[in-house]
N, C-alpha and C positions, 0 to 999 in steps of 0.2 A: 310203279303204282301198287302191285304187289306186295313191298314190302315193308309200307307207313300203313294196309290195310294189317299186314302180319302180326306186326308191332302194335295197333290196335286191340286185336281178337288178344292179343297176351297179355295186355294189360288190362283187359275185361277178366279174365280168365284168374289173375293174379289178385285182382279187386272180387270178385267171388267167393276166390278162395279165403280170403283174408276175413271176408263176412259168415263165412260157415263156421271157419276157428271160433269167432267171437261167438258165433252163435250155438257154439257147444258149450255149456255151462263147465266143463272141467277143463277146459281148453282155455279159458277167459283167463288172462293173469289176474281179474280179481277176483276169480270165484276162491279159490284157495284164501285169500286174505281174509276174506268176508266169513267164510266157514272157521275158520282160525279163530275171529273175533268173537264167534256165537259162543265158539266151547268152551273159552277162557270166560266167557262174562254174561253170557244167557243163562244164570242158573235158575232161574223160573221157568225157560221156556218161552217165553215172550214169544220171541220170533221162530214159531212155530213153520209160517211160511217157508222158511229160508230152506228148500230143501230140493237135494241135489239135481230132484229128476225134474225141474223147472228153469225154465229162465231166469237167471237171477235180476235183470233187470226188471221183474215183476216180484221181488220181494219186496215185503213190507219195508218201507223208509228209504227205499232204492228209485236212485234213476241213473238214466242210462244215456249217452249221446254217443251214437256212433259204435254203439255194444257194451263202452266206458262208462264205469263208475263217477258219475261227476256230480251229483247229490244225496247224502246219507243226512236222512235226518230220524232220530232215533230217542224220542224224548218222554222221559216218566215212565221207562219199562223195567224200574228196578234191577241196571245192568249194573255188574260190579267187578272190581279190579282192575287193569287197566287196558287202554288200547292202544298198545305198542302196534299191532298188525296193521291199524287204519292208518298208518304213518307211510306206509306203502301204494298210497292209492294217488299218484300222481299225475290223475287226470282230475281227481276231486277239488273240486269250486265253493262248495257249500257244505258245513260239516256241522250241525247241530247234537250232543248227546248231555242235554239239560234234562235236570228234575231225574240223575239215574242217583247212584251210590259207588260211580266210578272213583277209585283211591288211588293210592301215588303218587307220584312225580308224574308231570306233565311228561309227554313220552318229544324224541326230538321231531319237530315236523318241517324239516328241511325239506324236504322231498316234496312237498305238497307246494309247490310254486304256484299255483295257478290258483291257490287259495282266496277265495273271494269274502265271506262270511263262515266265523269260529265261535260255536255257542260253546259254553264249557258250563253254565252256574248253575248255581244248586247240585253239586256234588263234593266229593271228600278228596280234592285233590291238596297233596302238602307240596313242601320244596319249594323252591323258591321261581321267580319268574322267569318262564322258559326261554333258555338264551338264541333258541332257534326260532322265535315269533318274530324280532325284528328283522330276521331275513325274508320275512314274508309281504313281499311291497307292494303287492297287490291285493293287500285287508285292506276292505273298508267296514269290516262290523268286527268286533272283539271282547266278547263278553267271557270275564276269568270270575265274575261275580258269586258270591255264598259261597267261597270255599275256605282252606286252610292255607292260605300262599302264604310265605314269609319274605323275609330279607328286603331290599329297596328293590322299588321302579327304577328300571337301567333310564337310563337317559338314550340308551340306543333304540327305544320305542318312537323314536324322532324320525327314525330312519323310514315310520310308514307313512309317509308322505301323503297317502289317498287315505289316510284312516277318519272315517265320520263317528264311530263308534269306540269307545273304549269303556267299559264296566268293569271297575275292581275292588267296588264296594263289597264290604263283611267279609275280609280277610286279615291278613295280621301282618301287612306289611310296614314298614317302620323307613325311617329316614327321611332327607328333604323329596320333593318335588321343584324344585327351583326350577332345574334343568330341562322339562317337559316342557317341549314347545310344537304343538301341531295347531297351525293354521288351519284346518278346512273339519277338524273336530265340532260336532254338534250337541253332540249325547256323549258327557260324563262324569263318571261319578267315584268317587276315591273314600267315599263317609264310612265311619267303622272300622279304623286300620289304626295303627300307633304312629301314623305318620308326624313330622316335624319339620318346625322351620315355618317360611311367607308362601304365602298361596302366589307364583309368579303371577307375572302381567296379565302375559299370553292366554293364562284358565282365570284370571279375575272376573270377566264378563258372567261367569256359570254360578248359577243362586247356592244361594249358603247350603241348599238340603245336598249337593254335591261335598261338600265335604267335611258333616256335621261329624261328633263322635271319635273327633282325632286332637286327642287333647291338649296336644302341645302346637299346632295349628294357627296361626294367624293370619291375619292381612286380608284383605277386601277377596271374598264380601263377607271373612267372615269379621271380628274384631280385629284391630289395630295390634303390630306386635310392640312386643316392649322393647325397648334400646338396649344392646348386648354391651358388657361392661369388658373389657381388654382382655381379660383372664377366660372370657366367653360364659361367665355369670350372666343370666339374664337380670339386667337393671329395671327399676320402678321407670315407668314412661320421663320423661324429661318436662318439665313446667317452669316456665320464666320467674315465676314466684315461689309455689311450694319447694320445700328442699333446700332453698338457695342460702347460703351463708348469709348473705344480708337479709336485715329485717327491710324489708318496703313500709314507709308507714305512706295512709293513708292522705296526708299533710306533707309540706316541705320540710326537712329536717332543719333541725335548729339550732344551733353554736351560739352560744353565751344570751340563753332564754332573757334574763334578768338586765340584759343591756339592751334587747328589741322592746320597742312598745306595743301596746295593744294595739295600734294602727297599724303599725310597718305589719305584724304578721294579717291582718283582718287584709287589707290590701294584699299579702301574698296569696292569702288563699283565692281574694276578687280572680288574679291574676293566672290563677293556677285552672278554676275553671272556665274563665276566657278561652287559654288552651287546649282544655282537653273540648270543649263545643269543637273550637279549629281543625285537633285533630279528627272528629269524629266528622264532622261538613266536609275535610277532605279525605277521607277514607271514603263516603257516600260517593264524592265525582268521580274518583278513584275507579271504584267497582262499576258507575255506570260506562263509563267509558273503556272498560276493561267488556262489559257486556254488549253493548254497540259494537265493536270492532268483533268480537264472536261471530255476532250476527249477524253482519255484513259476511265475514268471511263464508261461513257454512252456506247461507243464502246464495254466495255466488258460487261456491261450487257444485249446487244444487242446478242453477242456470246451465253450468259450463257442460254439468250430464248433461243435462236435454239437448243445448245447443250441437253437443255432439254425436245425437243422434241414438242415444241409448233409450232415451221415450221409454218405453215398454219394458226396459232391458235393464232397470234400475235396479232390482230384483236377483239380475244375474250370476253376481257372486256366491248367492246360497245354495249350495252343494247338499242335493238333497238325493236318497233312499226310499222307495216309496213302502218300506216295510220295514221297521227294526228287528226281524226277526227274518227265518231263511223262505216263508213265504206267509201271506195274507192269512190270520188264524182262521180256521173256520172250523166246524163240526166235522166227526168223521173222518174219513178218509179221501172223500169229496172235496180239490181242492182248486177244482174247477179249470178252466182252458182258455185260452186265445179264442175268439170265435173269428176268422176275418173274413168277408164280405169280397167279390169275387173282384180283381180290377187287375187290369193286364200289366205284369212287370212288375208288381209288388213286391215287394221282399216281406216272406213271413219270418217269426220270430216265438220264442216265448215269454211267460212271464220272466225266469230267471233271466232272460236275456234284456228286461227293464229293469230287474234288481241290480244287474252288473250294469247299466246304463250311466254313462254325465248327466246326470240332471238339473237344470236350471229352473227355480219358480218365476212363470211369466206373470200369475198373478192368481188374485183370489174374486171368484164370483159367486155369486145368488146358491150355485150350486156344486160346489168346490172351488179346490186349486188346480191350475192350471202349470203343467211344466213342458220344458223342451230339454226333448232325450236324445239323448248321440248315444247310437248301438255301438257294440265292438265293431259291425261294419264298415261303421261309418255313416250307414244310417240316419238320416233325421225324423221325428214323429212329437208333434204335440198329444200330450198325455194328461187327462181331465181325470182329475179323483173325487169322484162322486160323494158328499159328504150333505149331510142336514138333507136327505130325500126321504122319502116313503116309497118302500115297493112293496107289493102287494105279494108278489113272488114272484120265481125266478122266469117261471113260464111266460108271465105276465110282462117283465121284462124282458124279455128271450124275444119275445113276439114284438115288441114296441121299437126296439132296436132294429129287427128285420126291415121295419118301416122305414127308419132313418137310415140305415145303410144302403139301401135302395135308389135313394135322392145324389142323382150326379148330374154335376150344372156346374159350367164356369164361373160363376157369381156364387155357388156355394161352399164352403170349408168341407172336405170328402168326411165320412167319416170310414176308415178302414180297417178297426175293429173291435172288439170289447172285451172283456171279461167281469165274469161273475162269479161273484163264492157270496156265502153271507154278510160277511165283512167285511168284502170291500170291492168295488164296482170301479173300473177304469173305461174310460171310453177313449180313444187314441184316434187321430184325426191326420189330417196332413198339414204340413208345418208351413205356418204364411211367416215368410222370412223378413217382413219391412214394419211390421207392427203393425198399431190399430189406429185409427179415426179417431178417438179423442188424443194421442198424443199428436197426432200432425196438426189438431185442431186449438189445442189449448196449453202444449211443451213450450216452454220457453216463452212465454209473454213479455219480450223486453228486447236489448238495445242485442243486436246481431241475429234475431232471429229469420230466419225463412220464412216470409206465409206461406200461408195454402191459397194458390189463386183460385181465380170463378172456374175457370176451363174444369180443373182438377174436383174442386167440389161438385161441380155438375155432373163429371166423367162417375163420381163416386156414390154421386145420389142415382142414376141411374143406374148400374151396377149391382146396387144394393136392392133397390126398387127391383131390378129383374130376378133377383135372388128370392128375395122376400115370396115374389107371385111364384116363382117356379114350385118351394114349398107348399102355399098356400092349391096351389091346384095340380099337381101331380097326384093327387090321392082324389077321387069323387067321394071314398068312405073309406075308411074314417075319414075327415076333413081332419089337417094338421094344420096347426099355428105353431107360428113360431116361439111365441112366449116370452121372449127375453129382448126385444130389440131394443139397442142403446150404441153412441156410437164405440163403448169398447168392445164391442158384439161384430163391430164392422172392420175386416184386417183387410193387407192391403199383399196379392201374390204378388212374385218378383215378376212381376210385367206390371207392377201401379195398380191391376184389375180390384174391385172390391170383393170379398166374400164376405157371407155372412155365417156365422157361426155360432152355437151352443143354441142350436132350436131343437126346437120338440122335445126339451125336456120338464117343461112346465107339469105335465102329466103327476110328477114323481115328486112335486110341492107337497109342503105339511098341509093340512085338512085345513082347510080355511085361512090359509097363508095368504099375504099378500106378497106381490113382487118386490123386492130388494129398492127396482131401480125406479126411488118413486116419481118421478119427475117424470118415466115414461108413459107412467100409469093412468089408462083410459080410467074417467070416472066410473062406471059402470062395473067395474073389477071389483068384485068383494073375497072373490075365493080363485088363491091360485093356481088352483088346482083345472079350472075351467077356462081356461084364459083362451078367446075367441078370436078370429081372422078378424074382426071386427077392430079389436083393441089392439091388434098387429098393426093397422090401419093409423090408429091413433098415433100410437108409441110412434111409428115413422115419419108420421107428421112432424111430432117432436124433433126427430131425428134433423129434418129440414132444415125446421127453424134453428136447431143450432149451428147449423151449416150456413146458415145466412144469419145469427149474429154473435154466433163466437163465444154466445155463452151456456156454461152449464146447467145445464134441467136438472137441478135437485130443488127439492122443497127443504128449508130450513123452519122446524116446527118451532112456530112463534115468534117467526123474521117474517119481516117483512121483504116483498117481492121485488126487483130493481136492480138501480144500481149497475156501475162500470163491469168490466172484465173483473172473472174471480167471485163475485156477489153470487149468491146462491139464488136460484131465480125460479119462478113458477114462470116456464117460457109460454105457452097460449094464451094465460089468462093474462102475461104483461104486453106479449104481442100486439094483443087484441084491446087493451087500453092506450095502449100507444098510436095506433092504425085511428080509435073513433076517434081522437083528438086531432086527425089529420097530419101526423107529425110522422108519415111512413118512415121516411128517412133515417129518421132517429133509430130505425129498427137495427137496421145492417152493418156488419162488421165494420170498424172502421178500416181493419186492412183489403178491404175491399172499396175503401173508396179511392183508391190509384188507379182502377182500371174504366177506362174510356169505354163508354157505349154499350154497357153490362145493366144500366139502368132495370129497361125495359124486361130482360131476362129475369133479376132478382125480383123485382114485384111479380111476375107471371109466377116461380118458384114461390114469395110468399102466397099471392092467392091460393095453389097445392096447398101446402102447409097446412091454413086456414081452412081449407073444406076436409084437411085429414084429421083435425083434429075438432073439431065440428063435436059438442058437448053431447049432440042425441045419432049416438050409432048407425040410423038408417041414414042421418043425413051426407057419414063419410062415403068417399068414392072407394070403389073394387081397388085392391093393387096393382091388378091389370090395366085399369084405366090410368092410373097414376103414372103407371110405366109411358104409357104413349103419350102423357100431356109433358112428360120431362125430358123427353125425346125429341117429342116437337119444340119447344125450346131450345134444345142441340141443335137442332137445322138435321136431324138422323132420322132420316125415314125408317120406318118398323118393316126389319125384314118378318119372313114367315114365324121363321124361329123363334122369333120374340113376340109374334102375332100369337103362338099357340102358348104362350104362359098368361094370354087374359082368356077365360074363360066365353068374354063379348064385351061388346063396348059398351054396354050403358054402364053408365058414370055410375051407380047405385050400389050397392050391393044386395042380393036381393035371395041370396042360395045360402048364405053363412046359417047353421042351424047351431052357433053357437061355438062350447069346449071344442077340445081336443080326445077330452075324456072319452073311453069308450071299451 
């Protein structure tokens, strides 16, 4: 026993030791590097900080993991000459030194494996492109842009497989690009160079402003190239008529004029435009039926995604950066932090740790996009980027978040942490791995689809229901609404359970905004900024009703309301024309009419519906109460637990004093 505690105490002792080195600034194997780099290229003084009797992980442009240099960003401090020394720092991830007057030859950055994002532009580098960058396979950002580069693009740039960034525009680099093929590239741009030759396949997708200014340049999207002649002359384009040794005349040609009579040619010509009608009526069936089989095609493999299960996941291929630069710009030196919210077992992180993230976009809402990030851990976290809000400041937000991070309920989507700088706001959540409620509701409309049975949509509207109320009354003051209910709003954790997700951010609405999702939208809503437990009330009603008939709640401005699966429908007000004509039936999914003895349930569900979406606000019920009427239709007696997210039973609501605002 003595001697695994022995072994212990020495491996404490050897981990101390190894912390105090690093935490001697002369003792760090980058302090020397970094002092090296000031003398050769601080001729201003800039980094004043950088000095010995400090931690150098506290200089200006420095961070530090684990004592190691692993982010230098160093940018507009007028540094010049070059930085051979920073080629040394082979713990660095992140290397930004844009907008200096650094000159040279790109220095070799073999050494730097773990390279994650390389600013270089806006300086006076010459020489040609650095033949040690394709060994770096772990770039995904690459900006060589505004400088002096010469000689061709290698084709061994292929070799960075994760690369999303490339920038080599306003250089002077010359020859083809044929050879350039990266797949998961998003951002780039080659305009301003002597490049030559066809723009390949692979970058045809990227708009002309990607490769304006390089004059001998063709092929989509920028102009069509011309047809190279054997000697490798470039030839005039090719034309079935211009150029061609034979004259086309516009007539049949004619052999011994003065023996045809004026009929036989008058008749040739009848004869000549008969044909050309023919070919032109067959060139029309032609193209349609060349367009029909397109559209069959893509249409069905539009189907065969949903059918197989990707719903949500359509999106999935875009490989995305939540920052084209080494982090979020902002003022200062204020660049803000992780804030996360206390929850047992969580794995914290940083931002650099979501820059180097897989990122997939799940989708775009009311008030950003939505992604799912896979950390170096391994990791999973949905990741919200705050875009089109208003915040009033940081405090202001600082404080509102504290609210939402607060809220833990198994019917609700966690939120587990945030960040703040001026420019850009993430909220990071826990990751519902099966998707959302409109795709299990409305994916795949046709021949091999799955429904969603009664059981499931009940399990779901209950679920949601108890989600909704736990928000609605875990705060006595401020009162929170949710703000956004819809069912892309409603995902599904890997146990089938419902959560609801992206509340309480209605707050952070343009000033007299209305909600996006207008179909959920309580009459009574003028400013989004206020949006009440009341109209939470409504929206969910909606919710219902498209849970019992399968159609989407959008309003089509200047359509009319109806109509099959797919029809854009104003769902209460067709509801409710449908029900006084006595014709309730007609309401409810048809895949819901294969199950036996569910009658009596879905009318009980639509009555709900119908009193939640009740045109005058007093006359909806609490969400608490709604919880217990969709329960009692499960046959699920209300434990405690679920007793204490209604506030009281009366059907009314009679406590809402309105917003969220406050």
């Amino acid at each position: 026993m003595a001697k695994p505690i022995h072994r212990y105490l020495h491996f404490i002792v050897l981990l101390s030791l190894l912390h105090f080195i690093l935490s001697q600034p002369s003792l760090n194997p980058d302090f020397k590097i970094l002092l090296a780099f000031k003398n050769a290229s601080d001729t201003t003084n800039k980094l004043s900080s950088w000095n010995e009797t400090v931690d150098l992980c506290t200089w200006y442009g420095v961070s530090c993991n684990r004592g190691r240099v692993y982010r230098l960003v160093l940018e507009g401090l007028e540094l010049r000459g070059g930085f051979e020394p920073l080629a040394s720092l082979n713990q660095l991830r992140v290397l930004s030194l844009k907008q200096n007057r650094l000159s040279g030859t790109i220095p070799d950055l073999s050494n730097l494996s773990a390279l994650k994002l390389l600013f270089l532009s806006y300086n006076q580098f010459s020489g040609e492109f650095p033949s040690s960058i394709p060994s770096l396979t772990r770039l995904y950002r690459l900006d060589l842009s505004y400088n002096n580069i010469s000689g061709q693009i290698p084709v061994t740039v292929n070799h960075l497989t994760h690369l999303l960034t490339l920038r080599l525009e306003g250089n002077q680099f010359s020859g083809p690009i044929t050879g350039l093929n990266l797949p998961n590239l998003q951002d780039f741009n080659v305009s301003s160079n002597q490049l030559t030759g066809a723009v390949p396949t692979s970058l045809s997708s990227f708009p002309q402003t990607a490769f304006v200014n390089n004059p001998v340049l063709c092929g989509s999207p920028l102009p069509s190239c011309k047809s190279t002649a054997p000697d490798g002359a470039v030839a005039s384009p090719v034309s079935p008529v211009k150029g061609s040794p034979a004259v086309i005349s516009s007539s049949p040609a004619v052999s011994g004029a003065n023996a045809q009579g004026n009929g036989h040619r008058s008749g040739a010509r009848k004869m000549s435009m008969l044909a050309v009608i023919a070919i032109i009526v067959g060139d029309l069936l032609v193209l349609c039926l060349v367009s029909l089989l397109l559209y069959c095609y893509f249409l069905r493999s539009y189907v065969a995604k949903i059918r197989d299960g990707r719903g949500s996941r359509l999106l999935e291929s875009e490989k995305v950066v939540y920052s084209a630069g080494p982090y979020p710009p902002q003022a200062g030196n204020d660049r803000g932090k992780m804030v996360f919210f206390e929850e047992g077992g969580s794995k914290r992180f940083e931002l650099e740790d979501l820059l180097r993230a897989s990122a997939e976009m799940l989708g775009k809402g009311g008030f950003g996009t939505a992604y799912k990030a896979i950390l170096d851990d391994g990791n999973v976290v949905a990741v919200k980027r705050l875009k089109e809000v208003q915040v009033g400041g940081k405090r202001e937000f600082e404080q509102h978040m504290e609210l939402l991070g607060r809220l833990r309920h198994p019917n609700v989507v966690s939120l587990k942490a945030y960040y703040y700088a001026r420019d850009e706001k993430l909220l990071v959540y826990a990751y519902m791995p099966n998707g959302s409620l409109f795709w299990l509701l409305h994916g795949n409309r046709g021949p091999g689809r799955t429904p969603l049975d009664w059981t499931t949509r009940l399990k779901i509207a209950a679920g949601a229901a108890r989600g909704v109320a736990y928000i609605h009354h875990y705060y006595r003051s401020p009162r929170l609404a949710h703000g956004n209910i819809r069912s892309t709003n409603v995902l599904l954790d890997n146990t089938g359970n419902a959560r609801v997700c992206d509340y309480g951010l209605s707050v952070f609405a343009s000033p007299n905004s209305l909600p996006r999702s207008t179909g959920y939208r309580a009459p009574e809503v003028t400013d989004g900024r206020r949006y009440s437990q009341k109209a939470d009330v409504y929206a969910f009603g909606v919710l219902l009703l498209e849970l019992l008939t399968g159609k989407c709640p959008f309003v089509m401005e200047g359509g009319a309301p109806g109509g099959g699966y797919g029809g854009v429908v104003d769902l209460p007000r067709w509801v409710q024309s449908v029900v006084r004509e006595e014709w309730t039936a007609e309401v409810f999914d048809l895949e819901l009419m294969r199950y036996k003895d569910i009658e009596e349930e879905m009318v009980g569900l639509l009555q709900i519906a119908m009193a939640c979406t009740s045109p005058s606000p007093d006359q909806r019920p609490k969400i608490g109460y709604v919880v217990k009427m969709i329960e009692e239709i499960r046959g699920v007696e209300m434990t405690p637990s679920h007793e204490s997210d209604s506030v009281s039973d009366s059907p009314n609501v009679s406590d809402d004093t309105g917003g969220v605002s406050h």
